[in-house]
C-alpha positions as CSV (number, residue, x, y, z in Angstrom):
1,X,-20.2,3.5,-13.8
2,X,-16.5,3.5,-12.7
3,X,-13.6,6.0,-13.7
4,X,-11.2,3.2,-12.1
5,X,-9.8,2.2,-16.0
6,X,-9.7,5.7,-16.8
7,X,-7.6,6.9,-13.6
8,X,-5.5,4.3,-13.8
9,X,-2.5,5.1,-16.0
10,X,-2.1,8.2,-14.2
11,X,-2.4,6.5,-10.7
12,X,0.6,4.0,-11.7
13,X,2.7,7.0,-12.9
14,X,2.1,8.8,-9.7
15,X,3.0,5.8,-7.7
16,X,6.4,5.0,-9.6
17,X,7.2,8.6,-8.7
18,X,5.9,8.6,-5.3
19,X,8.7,5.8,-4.1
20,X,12.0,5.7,-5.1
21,X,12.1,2.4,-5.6
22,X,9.4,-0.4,-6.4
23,X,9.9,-4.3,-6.3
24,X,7.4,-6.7,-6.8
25,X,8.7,-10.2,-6.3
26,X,6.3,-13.0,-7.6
27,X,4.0,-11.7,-9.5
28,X,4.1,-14.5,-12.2
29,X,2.2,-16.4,-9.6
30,X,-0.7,-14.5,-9.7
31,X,-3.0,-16.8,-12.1
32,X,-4.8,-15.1,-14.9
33,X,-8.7,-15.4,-16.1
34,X,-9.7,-16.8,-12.8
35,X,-11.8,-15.2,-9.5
36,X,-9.1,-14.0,-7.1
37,X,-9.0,-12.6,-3.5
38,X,-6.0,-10.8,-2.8
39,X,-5.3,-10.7,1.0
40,X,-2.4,-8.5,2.4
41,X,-1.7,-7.3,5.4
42,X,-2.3,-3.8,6.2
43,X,0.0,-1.4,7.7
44,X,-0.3,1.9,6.2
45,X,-3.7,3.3,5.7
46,X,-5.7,3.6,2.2
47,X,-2.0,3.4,0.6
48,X,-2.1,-0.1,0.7
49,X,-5.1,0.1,-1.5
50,X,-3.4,2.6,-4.0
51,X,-0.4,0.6,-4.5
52,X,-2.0,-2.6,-5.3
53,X,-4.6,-1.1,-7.7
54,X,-1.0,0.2,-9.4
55,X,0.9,-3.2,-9.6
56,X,-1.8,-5.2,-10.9
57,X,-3.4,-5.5,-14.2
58,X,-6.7,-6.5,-13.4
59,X,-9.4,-4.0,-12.3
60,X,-9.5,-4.7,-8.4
61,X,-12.5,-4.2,-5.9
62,X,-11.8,-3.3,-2.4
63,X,-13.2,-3.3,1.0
64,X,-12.9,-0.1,2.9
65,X,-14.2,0.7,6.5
66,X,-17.4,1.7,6.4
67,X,-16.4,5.0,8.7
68,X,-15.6,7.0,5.5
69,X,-18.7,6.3,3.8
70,X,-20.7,8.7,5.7
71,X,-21.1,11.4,3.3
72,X,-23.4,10.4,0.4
73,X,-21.0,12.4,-2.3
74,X,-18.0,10.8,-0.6
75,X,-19.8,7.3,-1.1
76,X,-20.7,8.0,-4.3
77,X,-17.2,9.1,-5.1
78,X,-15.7,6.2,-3.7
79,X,-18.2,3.7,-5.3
80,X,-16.6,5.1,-8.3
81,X,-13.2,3.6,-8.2
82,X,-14.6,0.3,-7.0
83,X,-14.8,0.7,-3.3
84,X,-17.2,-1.1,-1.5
85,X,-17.5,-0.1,2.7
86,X,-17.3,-3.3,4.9
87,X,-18.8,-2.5,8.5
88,X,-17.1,-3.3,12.1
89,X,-18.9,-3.9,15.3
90,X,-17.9,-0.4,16.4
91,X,-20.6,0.5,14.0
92,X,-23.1,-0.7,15.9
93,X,-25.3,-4.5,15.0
94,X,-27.8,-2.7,12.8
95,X,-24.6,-1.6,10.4
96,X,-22.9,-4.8,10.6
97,X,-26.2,-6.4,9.2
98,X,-25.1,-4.4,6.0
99,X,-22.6,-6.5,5.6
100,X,-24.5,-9.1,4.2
101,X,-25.1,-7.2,1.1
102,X,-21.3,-6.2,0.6
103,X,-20.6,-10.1,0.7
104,X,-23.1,-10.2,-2.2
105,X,-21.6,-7.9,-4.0
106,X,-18.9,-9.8,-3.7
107,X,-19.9,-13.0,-4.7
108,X,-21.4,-11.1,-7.4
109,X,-17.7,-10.1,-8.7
110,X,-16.0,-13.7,-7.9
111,X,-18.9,-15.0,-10.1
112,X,-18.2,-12.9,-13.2
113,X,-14.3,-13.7,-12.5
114,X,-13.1,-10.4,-11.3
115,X,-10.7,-9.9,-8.1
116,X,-11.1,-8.7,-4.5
117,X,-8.6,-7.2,-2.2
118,X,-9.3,-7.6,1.6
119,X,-7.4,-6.4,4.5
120,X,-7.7,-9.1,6.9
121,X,-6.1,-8.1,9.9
122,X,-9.4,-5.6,9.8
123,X,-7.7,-2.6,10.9
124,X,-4.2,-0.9,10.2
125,X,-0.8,-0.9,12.5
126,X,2.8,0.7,11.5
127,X,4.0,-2.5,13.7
128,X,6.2,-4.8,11.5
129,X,4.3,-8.0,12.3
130,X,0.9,-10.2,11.2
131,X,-2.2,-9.3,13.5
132,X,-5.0,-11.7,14.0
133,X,-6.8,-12.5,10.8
134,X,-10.8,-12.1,10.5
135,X,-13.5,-14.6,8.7
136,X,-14.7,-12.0,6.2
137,X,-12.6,-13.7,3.5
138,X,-13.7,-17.6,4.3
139,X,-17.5,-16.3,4.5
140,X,-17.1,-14.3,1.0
141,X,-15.4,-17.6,-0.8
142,X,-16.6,-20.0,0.6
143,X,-20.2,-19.2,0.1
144,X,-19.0,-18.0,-4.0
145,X,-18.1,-21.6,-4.3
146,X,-20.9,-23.2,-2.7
147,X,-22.9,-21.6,-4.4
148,X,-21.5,-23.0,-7.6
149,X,-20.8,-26.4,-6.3
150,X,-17.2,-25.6,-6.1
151,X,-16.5,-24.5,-9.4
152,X,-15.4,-21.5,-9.7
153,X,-11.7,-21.9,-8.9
154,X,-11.5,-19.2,-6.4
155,X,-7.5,-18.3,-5.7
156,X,-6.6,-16.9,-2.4
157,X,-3.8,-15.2,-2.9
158,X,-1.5,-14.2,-0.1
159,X,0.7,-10.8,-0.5
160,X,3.2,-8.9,1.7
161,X,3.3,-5.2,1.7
162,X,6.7,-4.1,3.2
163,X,7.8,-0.3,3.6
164,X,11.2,0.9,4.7
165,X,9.9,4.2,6.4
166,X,6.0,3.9,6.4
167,X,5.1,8.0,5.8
168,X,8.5,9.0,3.4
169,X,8.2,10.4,0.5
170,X,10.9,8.8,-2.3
171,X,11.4,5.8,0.2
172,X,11.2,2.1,-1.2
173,X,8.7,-0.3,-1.2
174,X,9.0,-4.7,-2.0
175,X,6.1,-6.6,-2.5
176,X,6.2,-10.2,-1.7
177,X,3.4,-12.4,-3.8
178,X,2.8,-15.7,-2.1
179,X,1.6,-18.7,-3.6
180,X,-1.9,-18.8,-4.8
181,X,-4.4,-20.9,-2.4
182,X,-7.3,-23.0,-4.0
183,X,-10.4,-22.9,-2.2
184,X,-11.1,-26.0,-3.9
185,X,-8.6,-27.5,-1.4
186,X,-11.1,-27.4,1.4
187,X,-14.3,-28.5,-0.2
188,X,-14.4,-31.5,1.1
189,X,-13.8,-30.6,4.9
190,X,-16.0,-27.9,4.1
191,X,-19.1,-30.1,2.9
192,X,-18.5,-31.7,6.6
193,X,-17.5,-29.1,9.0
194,X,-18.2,-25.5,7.5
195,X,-16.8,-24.1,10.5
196,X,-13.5,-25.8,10.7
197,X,-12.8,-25.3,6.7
198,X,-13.4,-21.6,7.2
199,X,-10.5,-21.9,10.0
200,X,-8.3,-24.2,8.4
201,X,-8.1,-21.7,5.2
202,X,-8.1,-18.7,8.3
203,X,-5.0,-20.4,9.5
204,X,-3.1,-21.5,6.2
205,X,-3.7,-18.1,4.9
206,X,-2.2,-16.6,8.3
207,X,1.0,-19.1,7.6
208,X,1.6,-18.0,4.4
209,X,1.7,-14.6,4.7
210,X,3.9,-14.8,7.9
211,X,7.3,-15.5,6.1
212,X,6.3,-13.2,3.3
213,X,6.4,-9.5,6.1
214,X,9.3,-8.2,7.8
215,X,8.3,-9.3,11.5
216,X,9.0,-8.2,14.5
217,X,7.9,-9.6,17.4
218,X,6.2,-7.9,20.3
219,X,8.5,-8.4,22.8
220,X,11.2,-5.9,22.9
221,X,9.7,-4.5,19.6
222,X,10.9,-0.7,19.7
223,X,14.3,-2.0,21.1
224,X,14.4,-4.3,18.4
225,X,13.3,-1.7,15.3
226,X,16.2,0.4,16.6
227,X,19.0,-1.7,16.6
228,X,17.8,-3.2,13.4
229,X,17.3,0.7,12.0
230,X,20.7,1.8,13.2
231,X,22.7,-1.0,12.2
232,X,21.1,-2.6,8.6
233,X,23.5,-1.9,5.7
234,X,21.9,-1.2,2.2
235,X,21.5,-4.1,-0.4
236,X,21.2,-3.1,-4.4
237,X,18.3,-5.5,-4.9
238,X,14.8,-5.1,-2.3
239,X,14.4,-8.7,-2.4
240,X,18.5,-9.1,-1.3
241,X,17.4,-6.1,1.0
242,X,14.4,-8.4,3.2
243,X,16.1,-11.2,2.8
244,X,18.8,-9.6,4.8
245,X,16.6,-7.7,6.7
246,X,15.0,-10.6,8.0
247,X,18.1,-12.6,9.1
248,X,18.9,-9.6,10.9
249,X,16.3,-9.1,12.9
250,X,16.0,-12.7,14.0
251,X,19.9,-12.8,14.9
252,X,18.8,-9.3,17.0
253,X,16.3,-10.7,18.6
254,X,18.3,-14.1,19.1
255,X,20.9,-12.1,20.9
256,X,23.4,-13.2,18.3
257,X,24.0,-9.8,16.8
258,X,26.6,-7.5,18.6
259,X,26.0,-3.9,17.7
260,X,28.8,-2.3,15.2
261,X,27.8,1.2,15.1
262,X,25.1,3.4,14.0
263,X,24.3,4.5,10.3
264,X,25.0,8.3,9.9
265,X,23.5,11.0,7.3
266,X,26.0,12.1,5.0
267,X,27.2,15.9,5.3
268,X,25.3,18.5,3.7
269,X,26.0,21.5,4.7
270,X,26.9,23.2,1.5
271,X,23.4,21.6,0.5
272,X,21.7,25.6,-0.2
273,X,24.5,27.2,-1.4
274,X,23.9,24.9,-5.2
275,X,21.1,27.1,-6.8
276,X,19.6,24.5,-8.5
277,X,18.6,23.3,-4.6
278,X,17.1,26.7,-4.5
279,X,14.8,26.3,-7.8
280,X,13.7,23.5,-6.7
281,X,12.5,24.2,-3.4
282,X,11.1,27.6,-4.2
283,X,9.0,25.8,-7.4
284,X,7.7,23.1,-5.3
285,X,7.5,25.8,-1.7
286,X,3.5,26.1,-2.0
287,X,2.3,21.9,-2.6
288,X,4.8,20.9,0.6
289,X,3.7,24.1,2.5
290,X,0.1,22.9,2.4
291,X,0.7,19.5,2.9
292,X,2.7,20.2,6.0
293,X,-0.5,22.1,7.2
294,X,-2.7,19.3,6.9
295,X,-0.7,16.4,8.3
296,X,0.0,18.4,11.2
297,X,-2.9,17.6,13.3
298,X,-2.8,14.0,11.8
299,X,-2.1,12.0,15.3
300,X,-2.0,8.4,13.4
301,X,1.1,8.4,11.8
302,X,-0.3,5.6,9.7
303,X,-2.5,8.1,7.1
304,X,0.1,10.4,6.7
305,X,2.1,8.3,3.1
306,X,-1.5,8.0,2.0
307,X,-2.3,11.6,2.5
308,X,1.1,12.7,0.8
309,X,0.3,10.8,-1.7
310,X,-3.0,11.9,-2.5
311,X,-2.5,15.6,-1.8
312,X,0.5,15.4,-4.2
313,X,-1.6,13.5,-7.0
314,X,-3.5,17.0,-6.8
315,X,-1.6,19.6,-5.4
316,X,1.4,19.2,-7.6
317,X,-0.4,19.2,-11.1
318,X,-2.2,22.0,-10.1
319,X,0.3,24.1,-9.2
320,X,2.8,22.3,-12.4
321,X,-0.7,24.4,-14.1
322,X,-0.5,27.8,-12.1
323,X,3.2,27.8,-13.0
324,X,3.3,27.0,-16.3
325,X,0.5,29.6,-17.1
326,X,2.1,32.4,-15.4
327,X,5.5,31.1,-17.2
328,X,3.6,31.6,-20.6
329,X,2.1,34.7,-19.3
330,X,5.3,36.7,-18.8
331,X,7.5,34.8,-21.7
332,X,4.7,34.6,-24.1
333,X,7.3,31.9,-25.3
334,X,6.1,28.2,-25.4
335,X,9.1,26.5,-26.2
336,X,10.9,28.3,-22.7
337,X,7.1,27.7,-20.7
338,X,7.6,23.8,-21.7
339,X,10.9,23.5,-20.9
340,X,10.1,25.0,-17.2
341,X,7.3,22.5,-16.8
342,X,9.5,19.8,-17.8
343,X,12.2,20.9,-15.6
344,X,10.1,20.8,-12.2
345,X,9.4,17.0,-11.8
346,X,12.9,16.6,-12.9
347,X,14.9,18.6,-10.7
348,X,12.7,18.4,-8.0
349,X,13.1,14.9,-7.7
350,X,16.8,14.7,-8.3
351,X,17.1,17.3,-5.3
352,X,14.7,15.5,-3.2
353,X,16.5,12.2,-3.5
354,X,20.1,13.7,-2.8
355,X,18.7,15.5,0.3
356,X,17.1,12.7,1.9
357,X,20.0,10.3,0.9
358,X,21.9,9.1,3.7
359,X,25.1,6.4,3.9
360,X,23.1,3.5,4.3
């Protein structure tokens, strides 16, 4: 049993209003009625996860550390919206041997020609940059083919997951889709040197996702994110935006670029005295108030989107409820309680976005 189809409508809705603005560039590469494995890097948490399951038509199956597994309802829960814990050394041998079942789980879903996502990196960074990639996706493919003699037409399909500000709320997001990778491609090596084919597609895979994130290298790297941050002037299109974005960074980091000045936050200090600011924030005071609570103690800044996100897919419609009721309750009008529930997702995005705007 899954309630993935069921959540999923209102997990796309909450994702277009959870980011300002969403780009997905190649998507008409992404090859229809055949096994895929979506591999993307992975910067920001189990918000990776949500946004892909948004963008893409297919049911998708994912593997998530095994860490957050521990809880038999929390497994079950999870298992629900396809979720499938994939183990690390750090678990200890006797957990990693678990692994072998996951793969055939896996296999089991490339068979019936549904689609993986894999983090390959194996762990998550808020660094701007590709980390070493792990074998979990040659073993899974490669062993769904040859078990099949190579007929299944398994795509590997390489995707870039690129934030402007990792944890904001109403930021933007651009996905770049790479070109699909046959696994077919390697059979032959493979029949000869199973080791080497699972590098070689390792290695390819690793190239091909390299020009689709905004990198920055190591050396120099919060030097480098600063100037970039400071000095990187707005395009009207996120696919204009990395392009730029990238040619920037590399002149940075070439020493071509001379600094011309930082960006500055537009003025806004008659920003409380407009009342509808005031509606807005007092509507939507108790939601922020206990998400501020929680993220406090949060020390890796790289949970805290995801945990925005899925506190406000709960805390906001509950409290849109609580409203709304007591609305009725004192109107005992339903025309004026709709139009307040209406109002509060309006307006309180509209004020969000002009607070947080800024003159890049």
């Amino acid at each position: 049993m899954s309630i993935y189809p069921a959540l999923n409508i209102y997990h796309k809705v909450m994702v277009r209003l959870f980011y300002k603005r969403i780009k997905i560039s190649g998507k008409e590469k992404v090859p229809l009625e055949t096994p895929k494995v979506f591999v993307t890097n992975h910067q920001n948490a189990f918000l990776d996860a949500i946004i892909m399951a948004a963008v893409m038509k297919e049911p998708l199956h994912f593997l998530t550390r095994a860490s957050v597994f521990k809880k038999p309802f929390v497994k079950w829960l999870l298992s629900l919206v396809n979720m499938m814990p994939i183990y690390r050394i750090r678990d200890g041998l006797a957990a990693v041997k678990k692994n072998d079942e996951v793969f055939e789980q896996c296999i089991e879903i490339l068979q019936n020609k549904g689609s993986l996502l894999i983090f390959a990196e194996g762990n998550h960074s808020l660094q701007r940059s590709l980390r070493p990639l792990q074998k979990g996706v040659s073993r899974i493919v490669f062993e769904a083919e040859r078990r099949n003699a190579f007929n299944l037409t398994i795509q590997v399909i390489p995707v870039g997951m690129n934030y402007d500000n990792h944890s904001a709320f109403r930021d933007n997001f651009f996905m770049n889709i790479g070109d699909p990778i046959p696994v077919k491609d390697f059979e032959k090596e493979y029949e000869t040197k199973d080791g080497e084919a699972m590098n070689s597609l390792k290695n390819r895979l690793s190239d091909e996702l390299k020009p689709l994130i905004l990198t920055i290298n190591d050396e120099n790297y919060s030097q480098t994110e600063r100037i970039w941050l400071e000095n990187r002037k707005r395009q009207k299109d996120l696919k204009e935006q990395f392009d730029y974005d990238q040619k920037l960074i590399y002149a940075i980091e070439s020493g071509e670029f001379k600094e011309e000045g930082k960006n500055k936050i537009l003025e806004k200090k008659y920003f409380w005295a407009n009342p509808i600011c005031w509606y807005a924030a007092i509507n939507h005071f108790f939601p922020f108030f206990i998400m501020s609570l929680i993220l406090k103690p949060i020390k890796d800044r790289a949970f805290w989107a995801s945990l925005k996100f899925t506190l406000g897919y709960v805390l906001v419609p509950l409290f849109y409820s609580i409203q709304f009721i007591l609305v009725y309750a004192l109107s005992n009008n339903l025309a004026i309680s709709l139009a307040y529930l209406f109002s509060l997702p309006l307006i309180g995005l509209a004020v969000y976005d002009y607070y947080k705007s800024t003159a890049l």
